[in-house]
C-alpha positions as CSV (number, residue, x, y, z in Angstrom):
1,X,-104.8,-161.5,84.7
2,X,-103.9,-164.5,86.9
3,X,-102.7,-166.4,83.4
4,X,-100.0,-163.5,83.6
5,X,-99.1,-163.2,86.7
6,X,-98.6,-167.2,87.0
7,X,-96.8,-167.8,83.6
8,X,-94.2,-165.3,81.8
9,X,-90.8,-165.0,81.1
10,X,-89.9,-161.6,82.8
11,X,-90.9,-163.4,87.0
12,X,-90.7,-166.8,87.8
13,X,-90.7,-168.6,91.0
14,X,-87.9,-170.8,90.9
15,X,-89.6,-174.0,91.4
16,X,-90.7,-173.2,87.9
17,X,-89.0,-173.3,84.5
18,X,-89.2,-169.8,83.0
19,X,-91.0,-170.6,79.4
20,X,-89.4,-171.6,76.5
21,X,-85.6,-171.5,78.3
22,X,-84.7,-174.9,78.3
23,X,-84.5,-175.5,81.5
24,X,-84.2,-178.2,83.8
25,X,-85.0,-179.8,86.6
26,X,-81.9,-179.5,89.8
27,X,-81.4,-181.5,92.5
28,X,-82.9,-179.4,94.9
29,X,-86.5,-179.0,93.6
30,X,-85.4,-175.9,91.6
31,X,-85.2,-175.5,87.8
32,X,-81.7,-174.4,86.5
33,X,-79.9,-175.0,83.2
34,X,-77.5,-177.7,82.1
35,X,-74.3,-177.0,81.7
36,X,-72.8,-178.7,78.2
37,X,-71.3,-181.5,78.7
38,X,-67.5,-180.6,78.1
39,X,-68.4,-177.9,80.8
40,X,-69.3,-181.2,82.9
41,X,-66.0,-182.7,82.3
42,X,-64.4,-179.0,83.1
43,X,-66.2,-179.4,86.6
44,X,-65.4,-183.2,86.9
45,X,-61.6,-182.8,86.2
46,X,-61.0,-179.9,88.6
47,X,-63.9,-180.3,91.4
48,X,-63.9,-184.0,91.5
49,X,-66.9,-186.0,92.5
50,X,-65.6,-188.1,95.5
51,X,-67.4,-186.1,98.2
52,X,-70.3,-185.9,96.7
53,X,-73.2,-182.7,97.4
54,X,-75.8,-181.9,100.1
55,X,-77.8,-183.6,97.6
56,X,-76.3,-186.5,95.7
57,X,-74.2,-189.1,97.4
58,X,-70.2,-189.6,96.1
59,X,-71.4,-193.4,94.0
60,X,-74.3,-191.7,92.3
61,X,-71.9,-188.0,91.6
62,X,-69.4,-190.1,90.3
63,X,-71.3,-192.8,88.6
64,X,-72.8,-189.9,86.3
65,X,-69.6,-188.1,85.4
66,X,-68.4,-190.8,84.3
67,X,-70.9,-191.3,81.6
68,X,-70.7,-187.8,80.9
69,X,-66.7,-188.4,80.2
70,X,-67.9,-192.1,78.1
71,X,-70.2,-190.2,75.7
72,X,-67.7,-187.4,75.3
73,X,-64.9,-190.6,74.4
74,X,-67.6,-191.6,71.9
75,X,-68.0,-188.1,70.2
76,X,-64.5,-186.9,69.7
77,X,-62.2,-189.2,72.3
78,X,-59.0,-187.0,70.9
79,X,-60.4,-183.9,72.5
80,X,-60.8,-185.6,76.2
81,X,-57.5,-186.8,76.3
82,X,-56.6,-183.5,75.0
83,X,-58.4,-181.9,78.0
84,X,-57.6,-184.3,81.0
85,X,-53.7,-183.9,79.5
86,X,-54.2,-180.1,80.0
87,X,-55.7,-179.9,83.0
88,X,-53.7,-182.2,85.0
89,X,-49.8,-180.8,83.5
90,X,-51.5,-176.9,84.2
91,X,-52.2,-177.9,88.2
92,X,-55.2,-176.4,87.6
93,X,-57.0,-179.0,89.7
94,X,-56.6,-179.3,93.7
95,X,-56.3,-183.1,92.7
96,X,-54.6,-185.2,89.8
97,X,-57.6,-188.1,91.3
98,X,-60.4,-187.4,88.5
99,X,-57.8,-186.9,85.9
100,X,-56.1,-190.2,86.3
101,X,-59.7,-192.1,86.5
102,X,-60.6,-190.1,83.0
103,X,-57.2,-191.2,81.2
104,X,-58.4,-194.8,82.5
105,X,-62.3,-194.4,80.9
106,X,-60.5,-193.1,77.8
107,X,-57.9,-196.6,77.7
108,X,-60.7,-198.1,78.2
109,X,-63.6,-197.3,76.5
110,X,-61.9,-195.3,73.3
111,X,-61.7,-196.4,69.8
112,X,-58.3,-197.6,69.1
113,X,-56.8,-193.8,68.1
114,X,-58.4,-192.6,71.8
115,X,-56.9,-195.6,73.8
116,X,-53.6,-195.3,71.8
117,X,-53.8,-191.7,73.2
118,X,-54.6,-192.0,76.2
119,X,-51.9,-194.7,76.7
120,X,-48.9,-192.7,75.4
121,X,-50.0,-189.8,77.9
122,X,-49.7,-192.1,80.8
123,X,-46.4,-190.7,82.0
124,X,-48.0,-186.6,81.8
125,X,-50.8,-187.5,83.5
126,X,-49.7,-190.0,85.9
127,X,-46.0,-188.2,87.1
128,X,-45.5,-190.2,90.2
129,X,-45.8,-193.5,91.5
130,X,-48.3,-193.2,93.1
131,X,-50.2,-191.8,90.3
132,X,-49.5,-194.9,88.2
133,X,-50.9,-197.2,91.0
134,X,-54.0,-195.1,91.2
135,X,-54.3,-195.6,87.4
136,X,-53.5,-199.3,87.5
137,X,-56.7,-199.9,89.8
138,X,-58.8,-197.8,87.9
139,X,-57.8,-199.5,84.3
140,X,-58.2,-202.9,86.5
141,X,-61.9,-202.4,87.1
142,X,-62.9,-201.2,83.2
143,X,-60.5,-204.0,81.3
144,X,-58.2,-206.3,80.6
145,X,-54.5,-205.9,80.5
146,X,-54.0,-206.7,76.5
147,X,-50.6,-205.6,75.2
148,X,-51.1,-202.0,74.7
149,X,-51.9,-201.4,78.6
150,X,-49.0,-203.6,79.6
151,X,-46.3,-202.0,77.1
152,X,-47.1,-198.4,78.5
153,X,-46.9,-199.1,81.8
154,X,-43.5,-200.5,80.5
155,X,-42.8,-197.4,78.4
156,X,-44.0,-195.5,81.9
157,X,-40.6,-197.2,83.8
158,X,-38.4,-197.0,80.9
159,X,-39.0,-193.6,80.0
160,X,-37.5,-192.1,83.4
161,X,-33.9,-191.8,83.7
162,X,-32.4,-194.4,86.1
163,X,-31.9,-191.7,88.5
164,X,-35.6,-190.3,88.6
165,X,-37.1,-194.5,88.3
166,X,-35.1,-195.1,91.4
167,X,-36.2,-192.3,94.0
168,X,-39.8,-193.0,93.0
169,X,-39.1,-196.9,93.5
170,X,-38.3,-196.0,96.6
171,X,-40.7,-193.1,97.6
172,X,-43.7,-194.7,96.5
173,X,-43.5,-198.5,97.2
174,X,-47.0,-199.9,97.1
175,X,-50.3,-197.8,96.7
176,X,-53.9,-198.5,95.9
177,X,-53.5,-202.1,96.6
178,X,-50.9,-202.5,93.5
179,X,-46.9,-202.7,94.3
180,X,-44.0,-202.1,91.4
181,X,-43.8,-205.2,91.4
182,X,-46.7,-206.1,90.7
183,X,-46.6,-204.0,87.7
184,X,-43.1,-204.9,86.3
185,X,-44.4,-208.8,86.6
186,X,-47.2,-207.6,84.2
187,X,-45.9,-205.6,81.7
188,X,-42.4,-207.0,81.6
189,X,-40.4,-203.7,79.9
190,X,-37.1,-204.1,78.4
191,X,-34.9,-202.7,80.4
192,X,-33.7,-199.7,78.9
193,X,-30.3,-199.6,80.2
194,X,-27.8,-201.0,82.7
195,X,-29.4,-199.4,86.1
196,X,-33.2,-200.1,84.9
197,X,-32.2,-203.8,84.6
198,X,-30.6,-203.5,88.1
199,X,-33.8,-201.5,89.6
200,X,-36.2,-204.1,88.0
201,X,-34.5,-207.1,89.6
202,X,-34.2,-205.3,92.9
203,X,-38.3,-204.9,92.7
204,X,-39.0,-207.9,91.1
205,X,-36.8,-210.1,92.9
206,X,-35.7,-208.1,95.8
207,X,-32.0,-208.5,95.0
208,X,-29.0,-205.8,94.4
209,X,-26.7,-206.6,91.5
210,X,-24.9,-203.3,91.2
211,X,-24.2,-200.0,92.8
212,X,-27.7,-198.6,93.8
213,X,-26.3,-195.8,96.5
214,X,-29.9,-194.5,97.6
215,X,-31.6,-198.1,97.3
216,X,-28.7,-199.3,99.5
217,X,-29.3,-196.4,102.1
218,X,-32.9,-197.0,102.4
219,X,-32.0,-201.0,103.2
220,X,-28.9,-199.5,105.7
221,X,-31.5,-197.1,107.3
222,X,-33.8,-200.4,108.0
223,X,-30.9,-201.2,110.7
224,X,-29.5,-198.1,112.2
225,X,-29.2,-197.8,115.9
226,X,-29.6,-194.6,116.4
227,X,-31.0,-191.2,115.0
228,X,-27.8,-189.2,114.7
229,X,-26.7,-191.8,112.4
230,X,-30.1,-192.1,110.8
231,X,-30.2,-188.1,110.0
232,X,-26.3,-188.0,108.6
233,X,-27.8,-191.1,106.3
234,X,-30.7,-189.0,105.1
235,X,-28.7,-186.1,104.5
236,X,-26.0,-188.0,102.7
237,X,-28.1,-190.2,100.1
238,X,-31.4,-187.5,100.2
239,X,-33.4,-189.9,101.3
240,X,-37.2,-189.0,101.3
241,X,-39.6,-188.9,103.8
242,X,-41.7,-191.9,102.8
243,X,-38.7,-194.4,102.7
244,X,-37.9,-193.5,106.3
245,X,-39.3,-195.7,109.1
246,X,-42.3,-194.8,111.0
247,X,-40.4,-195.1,114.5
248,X,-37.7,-192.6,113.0
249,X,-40.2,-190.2,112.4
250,X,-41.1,-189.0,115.7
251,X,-37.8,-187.4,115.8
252,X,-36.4,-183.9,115.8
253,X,-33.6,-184.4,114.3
254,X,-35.3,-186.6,111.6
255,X,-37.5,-184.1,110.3
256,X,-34.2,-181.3,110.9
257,X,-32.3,-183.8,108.3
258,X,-35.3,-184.2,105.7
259,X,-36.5,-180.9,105.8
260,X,-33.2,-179.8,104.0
261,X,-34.2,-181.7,100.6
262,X,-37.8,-181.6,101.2
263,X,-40.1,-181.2,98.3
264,X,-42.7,-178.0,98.3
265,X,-45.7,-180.3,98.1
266,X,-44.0,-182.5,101.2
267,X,-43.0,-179.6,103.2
268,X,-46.9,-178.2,103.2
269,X,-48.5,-181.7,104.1
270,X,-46.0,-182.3,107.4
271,X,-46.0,-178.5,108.7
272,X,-48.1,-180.1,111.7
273,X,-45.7,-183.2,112.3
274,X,-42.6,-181.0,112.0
275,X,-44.4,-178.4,114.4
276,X,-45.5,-181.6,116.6
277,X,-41.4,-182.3,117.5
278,X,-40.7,-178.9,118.1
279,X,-38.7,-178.2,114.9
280,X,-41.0,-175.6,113.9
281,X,-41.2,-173.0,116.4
282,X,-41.2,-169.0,116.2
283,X,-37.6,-168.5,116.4
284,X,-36.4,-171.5,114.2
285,X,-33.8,-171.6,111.8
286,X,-36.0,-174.9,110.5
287,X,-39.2,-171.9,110.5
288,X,-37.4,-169.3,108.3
289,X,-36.5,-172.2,105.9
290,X,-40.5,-172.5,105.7
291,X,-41.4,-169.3,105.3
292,X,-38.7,-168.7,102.4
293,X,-40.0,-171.6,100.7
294,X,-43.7,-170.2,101.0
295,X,-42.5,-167.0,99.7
296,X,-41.3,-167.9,96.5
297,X,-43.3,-168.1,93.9
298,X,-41.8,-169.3,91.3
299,X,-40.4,-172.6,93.6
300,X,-44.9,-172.8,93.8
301,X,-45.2,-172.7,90.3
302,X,-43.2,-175.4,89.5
303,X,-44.3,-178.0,91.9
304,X,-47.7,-177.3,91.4
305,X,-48.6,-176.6,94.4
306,X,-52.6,-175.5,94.2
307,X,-54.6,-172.8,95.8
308,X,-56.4,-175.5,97.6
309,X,-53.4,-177.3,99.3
310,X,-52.2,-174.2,100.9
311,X,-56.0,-173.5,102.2
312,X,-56.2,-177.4,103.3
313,X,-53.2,-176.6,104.7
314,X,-53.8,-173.2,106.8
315,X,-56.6,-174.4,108.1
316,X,-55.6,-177.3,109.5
317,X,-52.2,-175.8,110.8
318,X,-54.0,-173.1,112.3
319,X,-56.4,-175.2,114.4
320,X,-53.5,-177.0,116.0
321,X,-54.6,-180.6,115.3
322,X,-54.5,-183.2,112.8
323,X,-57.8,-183.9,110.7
324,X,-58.1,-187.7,112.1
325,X,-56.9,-186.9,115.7
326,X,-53.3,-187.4,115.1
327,X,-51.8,-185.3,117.8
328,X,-51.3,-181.9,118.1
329,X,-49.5,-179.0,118.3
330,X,-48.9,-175.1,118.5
331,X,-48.8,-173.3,115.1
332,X,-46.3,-170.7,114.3
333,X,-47.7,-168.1,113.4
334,X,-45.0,-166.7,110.5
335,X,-45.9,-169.6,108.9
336,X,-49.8,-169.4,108.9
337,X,-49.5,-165.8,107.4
338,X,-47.0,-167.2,104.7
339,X,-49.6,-170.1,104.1
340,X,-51.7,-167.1,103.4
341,X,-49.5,-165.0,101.6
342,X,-49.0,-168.1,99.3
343,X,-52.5,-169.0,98.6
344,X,-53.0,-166.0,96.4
345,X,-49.4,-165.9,94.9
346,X,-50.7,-170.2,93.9
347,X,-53.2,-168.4,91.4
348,X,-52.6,-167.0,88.2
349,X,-51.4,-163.1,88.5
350,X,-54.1,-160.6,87.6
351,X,-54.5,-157.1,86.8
352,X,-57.3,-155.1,89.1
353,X,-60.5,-154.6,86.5
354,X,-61.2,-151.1,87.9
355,X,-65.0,-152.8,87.9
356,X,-67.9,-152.6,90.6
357,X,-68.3,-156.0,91.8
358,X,-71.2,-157.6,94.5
359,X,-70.0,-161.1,95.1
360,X,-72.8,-163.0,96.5
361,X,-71.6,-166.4,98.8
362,X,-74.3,-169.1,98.7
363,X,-74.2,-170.2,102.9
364,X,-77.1,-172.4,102.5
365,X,-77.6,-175.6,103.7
366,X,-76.3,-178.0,100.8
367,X,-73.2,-175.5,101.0
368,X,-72.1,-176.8,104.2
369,X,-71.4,-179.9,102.5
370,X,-67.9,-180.8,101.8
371,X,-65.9,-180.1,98.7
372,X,-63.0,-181.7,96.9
373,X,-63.3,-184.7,99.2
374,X,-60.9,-182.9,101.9
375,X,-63.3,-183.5,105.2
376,X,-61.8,-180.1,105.7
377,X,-63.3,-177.5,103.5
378,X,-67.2,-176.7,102.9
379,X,-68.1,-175.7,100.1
380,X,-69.2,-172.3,102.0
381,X,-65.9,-171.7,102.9
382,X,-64.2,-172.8,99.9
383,X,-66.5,-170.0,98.5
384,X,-65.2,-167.6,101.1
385,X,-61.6,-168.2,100.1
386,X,-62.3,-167.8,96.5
387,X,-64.0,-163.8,97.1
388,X,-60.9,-163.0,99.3
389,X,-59.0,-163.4,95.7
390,X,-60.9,-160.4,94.4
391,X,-61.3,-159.0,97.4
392,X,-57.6,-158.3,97.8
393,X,-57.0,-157.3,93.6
394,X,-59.9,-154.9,93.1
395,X,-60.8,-151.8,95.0
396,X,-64.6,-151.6,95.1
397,X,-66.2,-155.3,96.1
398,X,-68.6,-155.5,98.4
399,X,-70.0,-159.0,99.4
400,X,-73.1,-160.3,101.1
401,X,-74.0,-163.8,102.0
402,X,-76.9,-165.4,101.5
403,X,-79.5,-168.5,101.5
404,X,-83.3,-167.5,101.3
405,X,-82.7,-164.4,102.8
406,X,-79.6,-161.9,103.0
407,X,-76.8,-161.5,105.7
408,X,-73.7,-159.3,105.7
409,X,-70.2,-160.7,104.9
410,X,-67.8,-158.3,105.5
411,X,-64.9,-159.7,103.8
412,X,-61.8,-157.1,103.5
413,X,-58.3,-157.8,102.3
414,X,-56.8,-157.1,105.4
415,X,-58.5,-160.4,106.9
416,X,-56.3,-164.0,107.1
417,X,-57.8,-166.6,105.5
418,X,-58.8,-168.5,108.6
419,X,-60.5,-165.2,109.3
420,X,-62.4,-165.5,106.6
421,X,-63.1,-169.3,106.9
422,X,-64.4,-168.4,110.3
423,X,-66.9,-165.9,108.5
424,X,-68.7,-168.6,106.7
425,X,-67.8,-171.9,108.9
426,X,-71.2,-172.5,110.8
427,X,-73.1,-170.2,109.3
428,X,-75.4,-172.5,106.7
429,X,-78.9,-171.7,107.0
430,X,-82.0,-171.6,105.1
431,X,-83.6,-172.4,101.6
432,X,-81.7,-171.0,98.7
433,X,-82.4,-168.1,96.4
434,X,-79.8,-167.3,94.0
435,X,-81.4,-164.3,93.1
436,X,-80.8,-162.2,96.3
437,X,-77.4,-160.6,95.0
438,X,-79.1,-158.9,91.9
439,X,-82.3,-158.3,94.1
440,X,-80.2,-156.7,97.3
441,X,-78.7,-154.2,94.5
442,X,-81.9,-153.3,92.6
443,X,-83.3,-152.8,96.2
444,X,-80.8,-150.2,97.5
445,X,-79.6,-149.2,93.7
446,X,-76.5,-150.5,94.3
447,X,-74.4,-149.7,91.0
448,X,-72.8,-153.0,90.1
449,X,-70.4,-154.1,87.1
450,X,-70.4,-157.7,87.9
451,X,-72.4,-160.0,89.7
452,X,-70.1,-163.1,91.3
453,X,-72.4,-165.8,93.1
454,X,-70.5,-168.3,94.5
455,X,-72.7,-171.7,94.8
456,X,-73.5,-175.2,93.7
457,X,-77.0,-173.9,91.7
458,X,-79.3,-176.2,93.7
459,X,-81.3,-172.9,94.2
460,X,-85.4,-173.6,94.1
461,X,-86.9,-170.9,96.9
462,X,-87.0,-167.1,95.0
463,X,-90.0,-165.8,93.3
464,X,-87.9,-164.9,90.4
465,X,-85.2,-166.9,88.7
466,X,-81.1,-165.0,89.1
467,X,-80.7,-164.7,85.4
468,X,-85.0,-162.9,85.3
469,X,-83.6,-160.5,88.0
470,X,-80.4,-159.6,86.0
471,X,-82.3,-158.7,83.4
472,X,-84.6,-156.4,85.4
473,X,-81.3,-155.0,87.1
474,X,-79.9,-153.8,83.7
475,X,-83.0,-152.0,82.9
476,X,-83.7,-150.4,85.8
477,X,-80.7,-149.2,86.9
478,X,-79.3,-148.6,83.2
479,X,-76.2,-150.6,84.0
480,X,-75.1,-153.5,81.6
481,X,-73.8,-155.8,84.7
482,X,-72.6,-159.0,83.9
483,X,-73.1,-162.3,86.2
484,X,-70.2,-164.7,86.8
485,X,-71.4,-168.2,87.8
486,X,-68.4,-170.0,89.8
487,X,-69.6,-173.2,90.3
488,X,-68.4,-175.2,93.5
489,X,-70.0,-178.8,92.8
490,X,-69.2,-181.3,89.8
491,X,-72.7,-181.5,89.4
492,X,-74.4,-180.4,85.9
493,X,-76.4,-177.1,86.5
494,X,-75.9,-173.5,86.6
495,X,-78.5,-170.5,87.3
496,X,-76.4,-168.7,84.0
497,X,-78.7,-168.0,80.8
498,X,-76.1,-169.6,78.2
499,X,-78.0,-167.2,75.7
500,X,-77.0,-164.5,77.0
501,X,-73.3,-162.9,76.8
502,X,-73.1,-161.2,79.8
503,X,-72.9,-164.2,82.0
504,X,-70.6,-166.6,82.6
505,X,-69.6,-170.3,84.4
506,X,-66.4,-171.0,85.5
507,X,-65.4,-173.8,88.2
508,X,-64.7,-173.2,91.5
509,X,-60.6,-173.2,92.5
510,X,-59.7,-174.0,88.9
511,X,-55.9,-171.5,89.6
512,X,-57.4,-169.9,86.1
513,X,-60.3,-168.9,87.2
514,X,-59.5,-165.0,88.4
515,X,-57.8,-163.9,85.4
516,X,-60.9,-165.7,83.3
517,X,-62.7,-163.6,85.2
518,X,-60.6,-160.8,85.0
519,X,-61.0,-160.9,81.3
520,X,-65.0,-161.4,81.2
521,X,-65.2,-158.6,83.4
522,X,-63.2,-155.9,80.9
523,X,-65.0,-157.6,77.5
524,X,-67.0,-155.0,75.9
């Protein structure tokens, strides 16, 4: 009887495989399964591994994607350029980082068809300046700069209108330890008109030959005397914020003057320094401007703005301060509820399910690490922001938070998103047990559609694995539920059966990921 109890497939402590499931050892003591390894790369590209987990440091995170994205190159290299091209043009990713150092692995360590590829998606992948610097010092480290590297970074210059090269000449000057300069002196493009010649001799050489109006006003704003003149400069030639200098940028009437041509993206990353001069206050004409531009969706669309950014953002608005110590100031708050308002409108429109859900938030203690690199965001919180996405579409959610044992979360769609931040900031505790969600319901026959657990699948502590108890859910309650898996580390494992159909991984803050879903939830 003790050979039973100790070994089947129906319970299973955690800290055990359940027999015959493949699965395998987590970092956490646990046993989980594998995701695949294009699931891996799903995780990489969007999650990122440059924070690294509770359990496995940023070198050692990042040193195995990697080879995960080198033995995907070396089955079907086509497909992962395919991918990283997708995912970084979508914005499904909080960051364009792991995208650029993929395109860099693939020009690196492709066959010739991968790394001629990879190469002539440079300019999709890498859309700004800085994105090109950051994929200079990543190519720099894997190889050598033959003729195929140095003629698209060439292509990259030539391929902008002379208009488009020369604002981000000037907005992005020197990154990542690499300069424009330093890449024109290597790959040495033939001009492809008039004005690039002129713009690659003004880099190269640091010398005007012709009518350059916005190079000439950034050299003119070098000397101005005084910031009336410096604003009506800014104004005149649209000058952007990174070409203006840092003295100038304590100003009022600096940030008045930049704020009228001010990219979305820009806008959202200096709400605290224009709040910090007293542009933004709560009767502002500068603060309507802000919320307008928050409000529109279709302006967020297009500049990719991501859920994240506008959480990133909120949150550190709200608090009042910068995130290294960089002054402070009082927060308007119109604007924090339009950086709330625009979080949800940043993900993909979906269509209530009319389902049951129980979304489960893993607050354990290797969820209190943080995620996407932000120094920000936990991973706990990040999971809290996620479950106010359904929480505000569908009608009957209930959600719990958990570790080894359970505690009440009551998330509503009434609450801010620092509200709900607050509900999970602090509150990591305890061993993890995935299971809890399905066990809470079978425990006080809760009737459920869809299980959501929110977590990084480190779980090792419950006497019976999560996918054992959904199984034991379904029959006893006579409910076919499914379980949604959304991941929230770029690690490899998952507590979802891939056998069975009714569950499901997706990544955490991939912008997809609630109409994906959406759609899982309404599949027959």
């Amino acid at each position: 009887m003790k050979y039973a109890t100790l070994f089947n497939k129906k319970t299973t402590h955690q800290s055990q495989p359940i027999p015959g499931s493949g699965q395998v050892p987590n970092s956490a003591g646990g046993y989980t399964w594998s995701v695949n390894d294009w699931a891996l790369l799903d995780r990489f590209l969007i999650l990122g591994s440059e924070a690294g987990t509770f359990y496995i440091n940023a070198p050692a995170l990042t040193q195995s994607n990697a080879q995960n994205v080198i033995k995907l190159i070396g089955q079907d290299g086509p497909r992962v350029v395919e991918t990283i091209v997708k995912t970084s043009h979508s914005g499904r990713a909080p960051k364009n980082d792991p995208a650029i150092f993929a395109l860099a692995l693939c020009a690196s360590f492709g066959d010739d068809n991968t790394r001629a590829l990879a190469l002539n998606s440079l300019p999709q992948v890498c859309r700004t300046g800085t994105h090109l610097f950051q994929f200079a010092a990543a190519v720099d480290g894997l190889r050598g700069w033959g003729r195929g590297l140095r003629s698209a970074v060439g292509r990259w210059y030539n391929s902008q209108s002379a208009e488009a090269l020369t604002y981000q000449l000037v907005k992005y000057m020197q990154r990542e330890g690499w300069s424009h300069r330093d890449l024109l002196r290597l790959a040495h493009p033939k001009p492809e008109s008039e004005q690039h010649k002129a713009l690659y001799k003004w880099v190269v050489d640091d010398e005007i030959t012709e009518a350059m109006p916005l190079v000439e006003a950034v050299e003119r704003l070098k000397k101005v005397g005084s910031v009336v003149e410096a604003a009506a400069l800014i104004r005149e030639a649209r000058i952007p914020r990174e070409a203006v200098p840092t003295e100038l940028l304590t100003q009022h009437g600096i940030w008045e003057a930049l704020l009228e041509d001010m990219p979305l993206t820009a806008m959202i990353r200096n709400l605290g320094n224009m709040s910090k001069c007293d542009l933004l206050t709560p009767s502002s004409e500068a603060t309507k401007v802000v919320v307008r531009a928050l409000g529109d969706a279709e302006r967020l669309r297009k500049a990719r703005v991501h859920p994240v950014a506008l959480l990133l953002a909120q949150k550190t608005y709200a608090k009042g301060s910068g995130i290294r110590g960089s002054g402070s100031w009082r927060a308007v708050g119109a604007i924090i509820d339009a950086l709330d308002d625009a979080f949800y409108k940043a993900f993909e429109f979906v269509e209530p399910t009319n389902k049951r859900y129980l979304l489960g938030l893993d607050v354990s203690g290797s969820m209190g690490s943080y995620m996407i690199s932000s120094g920000v965001l936990s991973c706990a919180e990040g999971a809290a922001a996620m479950a106010l996405v359904t929480v505000s579409t569908e009608d009957q959610v209930s959600t719990m938070a958990f570790a080894d044992t359970f505690k009440t979360l009551n998330l509503s769609r009434k609450m801010r998103l620092d509200q709900a931040l607050r509900a999970t900031s602090g509150i990591n505790f305890g061993a993890t047990d995935c299971a809890l969600p399905m066990v809470y319901a079978m425990k006080n026959k809760m009737p459920v559609d869809v299980f959501v657990v929110y977590t990084d699948s480190e779980t090792w502590y419950g006497g019976i694995h999560p996918a054992q108890a959904l199984v034991e859910y379904r029959q006893k309650m006579g409910i076919d539920a499914k379980l949604i898996v959304v991941g929230m580390a770029a690690n490899q494992f998952s507590i979802a059966d891939p056998r069975d159909r009714g569950m499901l991984d997706v990544v955490g803050f991939d912008s997809a990921v609630p109409s994906v879903m959406a759609d899982f939830a309404k599949a027959g």
